[in-house]
N, C-alpha and C positions, 0 to 999 in steps of 0.2 A: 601560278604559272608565270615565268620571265618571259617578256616579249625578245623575240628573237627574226629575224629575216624571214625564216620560214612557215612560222605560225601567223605571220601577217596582226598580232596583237598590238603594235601600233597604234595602229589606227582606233585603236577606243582607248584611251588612256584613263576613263572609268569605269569601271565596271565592277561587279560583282561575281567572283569565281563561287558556283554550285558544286557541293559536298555532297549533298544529295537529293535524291529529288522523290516524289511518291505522281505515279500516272492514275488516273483512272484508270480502272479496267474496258468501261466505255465512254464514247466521247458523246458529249452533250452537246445537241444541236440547237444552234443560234436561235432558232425560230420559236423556241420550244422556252425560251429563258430572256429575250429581248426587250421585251414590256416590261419585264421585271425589271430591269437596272438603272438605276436610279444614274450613275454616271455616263451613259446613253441621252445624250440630249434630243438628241434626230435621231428616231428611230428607222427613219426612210433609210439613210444613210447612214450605215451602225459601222461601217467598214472604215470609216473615216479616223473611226475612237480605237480601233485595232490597229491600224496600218503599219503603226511602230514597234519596236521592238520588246519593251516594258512598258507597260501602265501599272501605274499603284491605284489600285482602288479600294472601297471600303469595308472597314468588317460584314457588312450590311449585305454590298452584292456579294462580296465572295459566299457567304449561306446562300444566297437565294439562288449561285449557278451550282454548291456543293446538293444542294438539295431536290435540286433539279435532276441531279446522276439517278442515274436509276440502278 
C-alpha cells in the first residue's frame, strides 16, 4: 500500500503490510497463559510488555499461548 493523505501511512514509515493472517477461533485468556511466558518479566504488570503495537517474541512462548487455545 502507497501512503497517500488519506490513509494517514505516513506516519509509520516501517512497517510490515499482512497478506494474511489465521485468528483463533477462541481467544486465550491472559490469566490462563501469564506464568507461562518467559518474555513477561513482571507478571504484576504483564500490560506494560503488550502496550505496543508489535512484540517479537520467541518460538518458545508463542507454543506455550498456541497451546493454551483450547
Amino acid at each position: 500500500m502507497t501512503w497517500n493523505s488519506t490513509n494517514g501511512l505516513g506516519m509509520f514509515p516501517f512497517r510490515v503490510d499482512i497478506k494474511e493472517i489465521n485468528l483463533w477461533s477462541e481467544r486465550v485468556p491472559i490469566g490462563e497463559v501469564i506464568d507461562k511466558l518467559d518474555f513477561i518479566k513482571d507478571k504484576k504488570n504483564y500490560g506494560l510488555y503488550l502496550r505496543l503495537s508489535n512484540k517479537i517474541i520467541d518460538k518458545i512462548d508463542f507454543i506455550k499461548i498456541v497451546s493454551t487455545s483450547r
